[in-house]
C-alpha positions as CSV (number, residue, x, y, z in Angstrom):
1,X,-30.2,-92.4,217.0
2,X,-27.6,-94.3,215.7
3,X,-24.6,-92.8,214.1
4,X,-22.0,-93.5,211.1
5,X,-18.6,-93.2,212.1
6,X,-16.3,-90.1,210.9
7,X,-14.1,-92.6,209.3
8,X,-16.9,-94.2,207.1
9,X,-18.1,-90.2,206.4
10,X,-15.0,-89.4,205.1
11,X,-14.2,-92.9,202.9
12,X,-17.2,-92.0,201.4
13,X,-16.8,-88.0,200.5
14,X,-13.0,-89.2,199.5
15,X,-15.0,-91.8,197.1
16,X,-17.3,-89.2,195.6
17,X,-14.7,-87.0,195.1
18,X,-13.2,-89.1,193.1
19,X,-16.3,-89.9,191.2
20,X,-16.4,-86.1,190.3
21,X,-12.9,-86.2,188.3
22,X,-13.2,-89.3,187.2
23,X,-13.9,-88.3,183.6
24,X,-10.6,-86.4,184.0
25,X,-9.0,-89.7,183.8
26,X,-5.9,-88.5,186.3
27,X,-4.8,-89.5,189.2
28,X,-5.8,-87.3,192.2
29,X,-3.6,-86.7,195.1
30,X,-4.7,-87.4,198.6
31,X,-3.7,-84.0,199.1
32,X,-6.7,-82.8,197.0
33,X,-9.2,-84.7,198.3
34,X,-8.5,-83.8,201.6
35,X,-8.4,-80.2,200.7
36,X,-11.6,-80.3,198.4
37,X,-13.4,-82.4,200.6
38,X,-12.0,-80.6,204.5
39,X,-10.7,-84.2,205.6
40,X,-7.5,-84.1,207.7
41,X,-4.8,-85.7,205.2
42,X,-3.4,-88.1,207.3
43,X,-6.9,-89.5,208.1
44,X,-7.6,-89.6,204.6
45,X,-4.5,-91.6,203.7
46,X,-5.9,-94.8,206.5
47,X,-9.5,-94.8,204.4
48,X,-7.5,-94.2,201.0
49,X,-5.1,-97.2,202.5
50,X,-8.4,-99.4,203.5
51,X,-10.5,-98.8,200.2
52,X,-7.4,-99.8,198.5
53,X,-7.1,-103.1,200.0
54,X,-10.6,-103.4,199.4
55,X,-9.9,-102.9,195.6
56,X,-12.3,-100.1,195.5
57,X,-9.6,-97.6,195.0
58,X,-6.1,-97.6,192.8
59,X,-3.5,-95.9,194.2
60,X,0.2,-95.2,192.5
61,X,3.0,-94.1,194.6
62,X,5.5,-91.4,193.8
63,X,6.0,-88.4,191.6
64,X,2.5,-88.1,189.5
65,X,0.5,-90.5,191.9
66,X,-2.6,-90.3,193.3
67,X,-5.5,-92.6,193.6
68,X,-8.6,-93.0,191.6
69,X,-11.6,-95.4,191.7
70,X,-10.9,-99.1,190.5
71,X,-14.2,-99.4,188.8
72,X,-17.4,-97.5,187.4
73,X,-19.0,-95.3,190.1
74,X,-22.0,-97.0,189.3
75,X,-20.6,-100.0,190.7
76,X,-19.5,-99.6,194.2
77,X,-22.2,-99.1,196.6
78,X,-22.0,-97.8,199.5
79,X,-22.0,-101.5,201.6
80,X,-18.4,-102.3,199.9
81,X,-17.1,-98.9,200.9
82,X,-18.5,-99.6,204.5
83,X,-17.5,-103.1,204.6
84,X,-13.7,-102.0,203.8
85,X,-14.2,-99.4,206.6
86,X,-15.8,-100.5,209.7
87,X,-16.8,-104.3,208.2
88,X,-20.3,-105.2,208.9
89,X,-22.0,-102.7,211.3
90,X,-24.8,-103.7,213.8
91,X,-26.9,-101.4,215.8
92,X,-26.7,-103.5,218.6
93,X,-24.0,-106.2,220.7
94,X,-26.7,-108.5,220.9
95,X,-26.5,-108.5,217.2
96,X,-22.9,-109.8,216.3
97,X,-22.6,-113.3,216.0
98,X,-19.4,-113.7,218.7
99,X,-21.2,-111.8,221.4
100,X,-23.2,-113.3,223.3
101,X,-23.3,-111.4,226.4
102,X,-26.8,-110.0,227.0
103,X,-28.7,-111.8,229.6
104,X,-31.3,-112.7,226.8
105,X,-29.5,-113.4,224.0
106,X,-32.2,-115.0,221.3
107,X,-34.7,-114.5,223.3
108,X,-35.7,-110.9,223.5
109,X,-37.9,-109.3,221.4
110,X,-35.7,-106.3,220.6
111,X,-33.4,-108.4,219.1
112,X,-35.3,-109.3,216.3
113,X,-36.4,-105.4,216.4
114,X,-32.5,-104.4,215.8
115,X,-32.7,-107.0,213.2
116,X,-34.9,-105.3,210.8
117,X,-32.9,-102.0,211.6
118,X,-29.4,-103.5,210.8
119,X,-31.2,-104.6,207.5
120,X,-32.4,-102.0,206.5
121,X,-29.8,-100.0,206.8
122,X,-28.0,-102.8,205.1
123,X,-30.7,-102.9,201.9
124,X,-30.1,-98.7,201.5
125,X,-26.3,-99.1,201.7
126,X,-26.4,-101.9,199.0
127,X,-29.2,-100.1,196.7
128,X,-26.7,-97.1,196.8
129,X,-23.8,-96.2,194.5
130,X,-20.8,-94.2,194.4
131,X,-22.9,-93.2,191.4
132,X,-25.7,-91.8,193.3
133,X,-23.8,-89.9,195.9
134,X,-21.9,-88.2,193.6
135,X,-25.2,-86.9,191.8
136,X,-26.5,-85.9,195.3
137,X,-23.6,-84.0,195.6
138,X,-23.6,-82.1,192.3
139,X,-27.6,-81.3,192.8
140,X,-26.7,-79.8,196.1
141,X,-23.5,-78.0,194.7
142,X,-24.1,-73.9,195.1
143,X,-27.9,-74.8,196.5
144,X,-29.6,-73.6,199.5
145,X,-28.6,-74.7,202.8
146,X,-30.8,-76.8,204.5
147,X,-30.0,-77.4,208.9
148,X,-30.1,-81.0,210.2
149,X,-33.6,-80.3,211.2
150,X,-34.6,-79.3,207.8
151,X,-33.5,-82.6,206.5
152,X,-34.9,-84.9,208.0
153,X,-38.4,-83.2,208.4
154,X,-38.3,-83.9,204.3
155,X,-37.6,-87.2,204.7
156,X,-41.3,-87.7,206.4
């Protein structure tokens, strides 16, 4: 199964994290959001440095800084916060446009099969919002717990 790598996970629990104390209107220190969040500090300041450059997040230096979002929740989706982390992702080599090292390359039908997996992965991640993770987040707040198993048997 294909898997999301820990730095994307934790750019985007740093990103709803600051979607949740966003009506605050302070900055939040990286220290919080790694402590609210359980995301080793120092990791946390690379994404926080990455989403930055992205302009996803502001960030202010010194005594009173922090970071917060540089626009509406509503309007970063989860592609930008995954382009600024990782740039664009492809289930497959044979996939990326400077690699052209499979023995088939073009013509193999599980190329065009990884296709229609990288997009759409790609159509979910741009359909998404900081928004709507956040919301996810708040409905799940103090519910049940559900194992791995349990969620994705609800997503069939």
């Amino acid at each position: 199964m294909l898997k999301i790598s820990q730095k994307l996970e934790y750019a985007m629990r740093a990103m709803i994290e600051l979607a949740l104390r966003r009506d605050a209107a302070l900055l939040v220190p990286a220290r919080e959001i790694a402590q609210a969040q359980q995301i080793p500090l120092r990791f946390l300041e690379q994404q926080l440095g990455a989403l930055h450059k992205a302009h996803l997040v502001e960030s202010f230096r010194g005594a009173g800084g922090g970071c917060r979002l540089a626009r509406d929740p509503s309007e970063i989706t989860v592609a930008q916060i995954a382009d600024a982390i990782e740039g664009q992702l492809y289930p497959m080599f044979c996939l990326e446009p400077t690699d052209h090292t499979c023995y088939a390359d073009s013509r193999c039908g599980l190329q065009g099969f990884w296709g229609d997996v990288a997009g759409a992965i790609q159509q979910v991640f741009e359909r998404t919002t900081v928004a709507d993770l956040a919301a996810r987040h708040q409905q799940r707040a103090g519910s049940k717990v559900f194992t791995p198993e349990q969620l994705l048997s609800r997503l069939n």
